[in-house]
N, C-alpha and C positions, 0 to 999 in steps of 0.2 A: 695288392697291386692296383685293383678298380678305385680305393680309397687315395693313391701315389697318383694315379693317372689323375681323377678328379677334382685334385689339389690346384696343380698346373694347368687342368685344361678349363680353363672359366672364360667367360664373353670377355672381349675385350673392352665393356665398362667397367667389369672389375678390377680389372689392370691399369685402366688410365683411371680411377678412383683412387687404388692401392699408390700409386706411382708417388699422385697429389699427395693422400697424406703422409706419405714418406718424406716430400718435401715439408708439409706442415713441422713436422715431428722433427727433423732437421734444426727447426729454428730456436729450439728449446737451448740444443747447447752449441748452436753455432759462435757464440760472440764469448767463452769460453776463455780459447784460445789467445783471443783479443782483446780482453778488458785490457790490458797493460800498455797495448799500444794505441788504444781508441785516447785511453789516460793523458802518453804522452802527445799524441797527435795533435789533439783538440785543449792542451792545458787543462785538463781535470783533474782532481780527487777522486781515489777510492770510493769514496760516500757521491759523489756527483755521477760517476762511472755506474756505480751500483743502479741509479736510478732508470737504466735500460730494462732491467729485471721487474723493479717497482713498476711501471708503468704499463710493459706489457703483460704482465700478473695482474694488475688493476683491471684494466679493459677484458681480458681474459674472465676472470671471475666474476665478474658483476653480469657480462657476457652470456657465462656460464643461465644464467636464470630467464634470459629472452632468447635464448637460439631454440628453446621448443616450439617458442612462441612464433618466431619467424618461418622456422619450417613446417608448422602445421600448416601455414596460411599461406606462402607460395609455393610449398613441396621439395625436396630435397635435391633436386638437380640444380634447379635456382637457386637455393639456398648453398651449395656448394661453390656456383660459378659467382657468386658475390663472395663468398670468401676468399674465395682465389683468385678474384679481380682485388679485392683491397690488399692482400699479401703483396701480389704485384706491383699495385703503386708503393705501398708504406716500403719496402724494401729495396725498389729503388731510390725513396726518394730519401733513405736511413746511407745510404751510399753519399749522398750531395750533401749533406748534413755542413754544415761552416761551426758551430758552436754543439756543446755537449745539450743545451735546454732542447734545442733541435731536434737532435738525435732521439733526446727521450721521447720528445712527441711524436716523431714517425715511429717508433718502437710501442706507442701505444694503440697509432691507429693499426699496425701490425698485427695486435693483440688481436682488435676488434676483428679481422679478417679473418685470424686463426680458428679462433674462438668460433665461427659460423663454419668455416669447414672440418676440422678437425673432431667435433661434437656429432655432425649430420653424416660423415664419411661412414662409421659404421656401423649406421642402419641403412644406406644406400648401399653395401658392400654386400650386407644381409640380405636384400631384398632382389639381388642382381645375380651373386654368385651360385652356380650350380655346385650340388652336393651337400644342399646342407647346410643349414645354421653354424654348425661345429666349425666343418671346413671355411668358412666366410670370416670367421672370428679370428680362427688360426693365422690366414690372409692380412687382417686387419692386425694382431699383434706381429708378424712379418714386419710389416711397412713399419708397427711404432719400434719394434728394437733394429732396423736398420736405420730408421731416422735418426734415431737416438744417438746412435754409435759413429755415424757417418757425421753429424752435423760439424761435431768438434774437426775432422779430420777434414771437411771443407773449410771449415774457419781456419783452420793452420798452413794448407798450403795456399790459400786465395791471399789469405791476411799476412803471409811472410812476405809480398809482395808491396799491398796496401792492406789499413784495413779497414778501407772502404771497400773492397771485392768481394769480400765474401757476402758482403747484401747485395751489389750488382748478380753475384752469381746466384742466389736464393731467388731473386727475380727473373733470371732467366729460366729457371729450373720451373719454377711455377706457374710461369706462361708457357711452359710445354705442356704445363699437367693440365691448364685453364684448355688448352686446344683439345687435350686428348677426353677430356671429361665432357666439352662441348660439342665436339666431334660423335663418340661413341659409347657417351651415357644416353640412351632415349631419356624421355618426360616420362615421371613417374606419378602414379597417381597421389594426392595428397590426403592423408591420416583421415580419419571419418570421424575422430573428435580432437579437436585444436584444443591449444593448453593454454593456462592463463597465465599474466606474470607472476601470480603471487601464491601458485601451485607446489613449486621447487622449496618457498620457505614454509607454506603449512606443511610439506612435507617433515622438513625437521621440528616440527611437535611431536612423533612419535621417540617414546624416548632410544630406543637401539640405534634409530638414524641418528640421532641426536650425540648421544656416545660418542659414536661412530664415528662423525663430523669431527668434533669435538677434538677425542684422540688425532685423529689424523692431521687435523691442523698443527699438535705439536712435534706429531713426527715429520711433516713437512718445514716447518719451520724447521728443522735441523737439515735436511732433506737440501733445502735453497739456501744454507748455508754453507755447504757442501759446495753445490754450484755456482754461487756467485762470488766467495769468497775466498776458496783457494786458491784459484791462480794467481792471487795477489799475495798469499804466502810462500807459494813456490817461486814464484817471480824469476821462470824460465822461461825460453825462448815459445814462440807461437805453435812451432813444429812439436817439439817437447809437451807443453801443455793439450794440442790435440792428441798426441797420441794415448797420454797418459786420460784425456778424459774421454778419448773412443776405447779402452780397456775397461773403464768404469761403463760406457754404455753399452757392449757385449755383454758384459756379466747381468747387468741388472737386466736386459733383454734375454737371454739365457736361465737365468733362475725365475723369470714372472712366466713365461712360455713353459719352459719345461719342468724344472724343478720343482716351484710351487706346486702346483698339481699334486705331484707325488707324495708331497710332503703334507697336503691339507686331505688325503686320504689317509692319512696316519694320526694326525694331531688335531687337535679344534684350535680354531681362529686364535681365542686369545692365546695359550699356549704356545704357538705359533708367532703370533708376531711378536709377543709379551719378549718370550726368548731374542729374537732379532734384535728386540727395539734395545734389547741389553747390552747385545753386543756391537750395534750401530754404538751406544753410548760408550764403550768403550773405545772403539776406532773414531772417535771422534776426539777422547782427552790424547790419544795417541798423535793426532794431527795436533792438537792443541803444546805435546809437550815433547814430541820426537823429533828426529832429527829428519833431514831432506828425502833421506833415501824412505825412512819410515814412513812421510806424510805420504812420498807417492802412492807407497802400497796399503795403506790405511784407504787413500780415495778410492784408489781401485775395486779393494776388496767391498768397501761400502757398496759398491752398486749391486754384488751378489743381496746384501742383506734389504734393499732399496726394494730389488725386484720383487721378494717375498712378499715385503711389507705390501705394494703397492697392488698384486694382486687379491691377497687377505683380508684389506682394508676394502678395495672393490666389491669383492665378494659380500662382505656384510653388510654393503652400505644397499647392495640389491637387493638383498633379503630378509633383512632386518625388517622392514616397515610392509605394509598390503600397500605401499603408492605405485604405480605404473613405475616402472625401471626406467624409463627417459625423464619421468618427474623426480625421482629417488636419486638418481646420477644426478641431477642439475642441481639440486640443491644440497649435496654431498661437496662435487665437484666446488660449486661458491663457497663452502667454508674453509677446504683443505690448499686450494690455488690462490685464499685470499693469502694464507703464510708469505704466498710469494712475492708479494705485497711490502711485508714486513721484513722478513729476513734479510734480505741483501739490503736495502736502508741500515739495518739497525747493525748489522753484521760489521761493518767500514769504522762507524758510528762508534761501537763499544769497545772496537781497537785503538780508535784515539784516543781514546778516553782511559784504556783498561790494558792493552795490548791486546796482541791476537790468540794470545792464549788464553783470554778468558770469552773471547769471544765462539770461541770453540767449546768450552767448557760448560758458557750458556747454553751452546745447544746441546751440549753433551747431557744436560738436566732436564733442557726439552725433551728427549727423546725418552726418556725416564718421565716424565708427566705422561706422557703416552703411553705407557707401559701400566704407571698407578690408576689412568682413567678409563681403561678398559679391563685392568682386573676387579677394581672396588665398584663397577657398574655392569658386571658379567651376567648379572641376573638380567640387563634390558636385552642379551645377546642371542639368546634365543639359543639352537644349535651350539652356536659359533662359545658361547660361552660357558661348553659345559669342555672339561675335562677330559671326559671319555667322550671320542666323538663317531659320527654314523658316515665313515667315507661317500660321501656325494656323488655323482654320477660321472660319467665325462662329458655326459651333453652339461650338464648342471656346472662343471668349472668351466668349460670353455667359454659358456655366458657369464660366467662370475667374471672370465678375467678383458672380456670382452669391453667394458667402459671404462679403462684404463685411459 
């Protein structure tokens, strides 16, 4: 009961912190929904379209390598209220867009916003919330599987209207969160060793981060193919496609929170995700060769096997290497979000050229690279890569699943 009560009862910087990056988290599959009508709105292409995903992945992951660096040096509150100032603008100003080249650019400075709050949200959540690290984490993935799940379901019913709404509404949502985090986050003192830029990349010389990175790029690449190219294969209405991709973000937020857990006190990492990444590969030729009703439940069901991967992969990439967890994440985090980069580009790209069934197919073989790079390199894995494995603690997964 003290542990129930303690969940709920935190300062209200935790909550106006939680609140924000539920909005950040939101934005991942807000435009989801809407790629079909952003297409026809503004005369685009698929491949032109896609380039909302590219662009806010770019700034995002290169991002990913100077947000320790920003926040060692003005501290985390600042560094939050500038993310949530730039969210702000780029979001609105992703609404007024007149051409698609536009749209991509405020969708990149978007990026850059996220990328500083979304990274610094939680160790400020950590360092705020009473009861515990555990409970702060737990808080922290809260906000990302409601973001997650809700984001598509604002994109559907703002964008069945326009959709340009759903970014006026993303901006509104985040100048709520901008008042409540500047309202009733105090100033927090700042780190006692500031990090360099070039930290996050020596980081991956260790070879298990390296691996690590590595695989997970290719399971992300299948990952943001999933997101940025299905709704162009379903090619249903706005409502339809949020619904169908908030069922995808419940599950994968339900199995990284609760399920994973249980499951990585039973099996070690690769075993674990190895199995996943098989059966992601699988639901993936299924979208590639099934029919309407199959693709839906192929997507859906992928985000159960998303969610595992994605805390799994987390897990190892903390504890694979001795680099400080905020260094280890950020240069983890740059190789696995550059996917997103690539995938939605190339995804549009190899249906013209191939159809869409091979463009699924492609990643259907990504996810299987993923699979072979982490079982023929299990010896860098430490733990994680042995077979028989040594169930972890629960403070020990809640911070595994914590840098998500």
């Amino acid at each position: 009961m003290s542990e129930n009560a303690s969940f709920f009862r935190q300062p209200k910087s935790v909550w106006a912190t939680a609140f924000a990056a539920m909005v950040g988290f939101m934005s991942i599959g807000l435009v989801d929904p809407i790629l079909t009508s952003i297409a026809r709105g503004l005369d685009a292409t698929p491949t032109q379209v896609s380039l909302l995903f590219t662009s806010y992945f770019a700034v995002t992951s290169v991002m990913m390598l100077i947000t320790g660096y920003v926040s060692s040096r003005i501290g985390g509150r600042a560094t939050l209220l500038l993310g949530a100032a730039l969210i702000v603008i780029f979001s609105a100003l992703s609404g007024t867009a007149g051409s698609v080249l536009q749209l991509v650019g405020y969708r990149a400075g978007w990026g850059l916003g996220n990328a500083l709050f979304v990274a610094t949200a939680l160790s400020v959540i950590v360092g705020a919330a009473s009861g515990g690290s555990y409970l702060a984490i737990l808080l922290y993935e809260a906000a990302l599987g409601l973001g997650i799940s809700l984001g598509p379901l604002l994109g559907a019913a703002l964008g069945a209207m326009s959709w340009r709404y759903p970014f006026y509404g993303t901006a509104t949502l985040m100048a709520v969160g901008f008042v409540a985090v500047a309202v009733f986050l105090p100033v927090q003192p700042k780190p006692q060793r500031t990090t360099g830029f070039a930290d996050p990349i020596k980081a991956l010389g260790n070879p298990g981060l390296f691996t690590t990175a590595i695989s997970a790029f290719f399971y992300n690449y299948a990952f943001f193919t999933v997101l940025a190219f299905a709704p162009f294969v379903l090619d249903m209405s706005p409502h339809a496609i949020g619904l169908i991709f908030c069922g995808w973000g419940i599950l994968l937020a339900v199995f990284s929170v609760i399920v994973a857990p249980r499951l990585q006190a039973r099996f070690s990492g690769v075993a674990l995700a190895g199995t996943c990444l098989v059966l992601f590969a699988g639901l993936l030729l299924v979208v590639a060769f099934g029919t309407t009703e199959w693709i839906v439940a192929a997507v859906v069901l992928s985000g159960a096997l998303m969610g595992i991967n994605n805390t799994v992969y987390t897990e190892m990439a903390l504890e694979v290497s001795p680099a400080p967890r905020p260094v280890a994440s950020a240069g983890y985090n740059f190789v696995r979000w550059f996917a997103g980069v690539i995938a939605p580009f190339a995804a549009p790209k190899i249906a013209e050229f191939a159809g869409p069934a091979t463009t699924f197919t492609v990643s259907a073989i990504a996810a299987v690279i993923a699979m072979a790079i982490l079982f023929l390199r299990r010896d860098t894995l430490g733990r994680f890569g042995r077979f028989e494995t040594t169930p972890p603690t629960a403070l020990e997964v809640a911070e595994g699943e914590g840098a998500i």
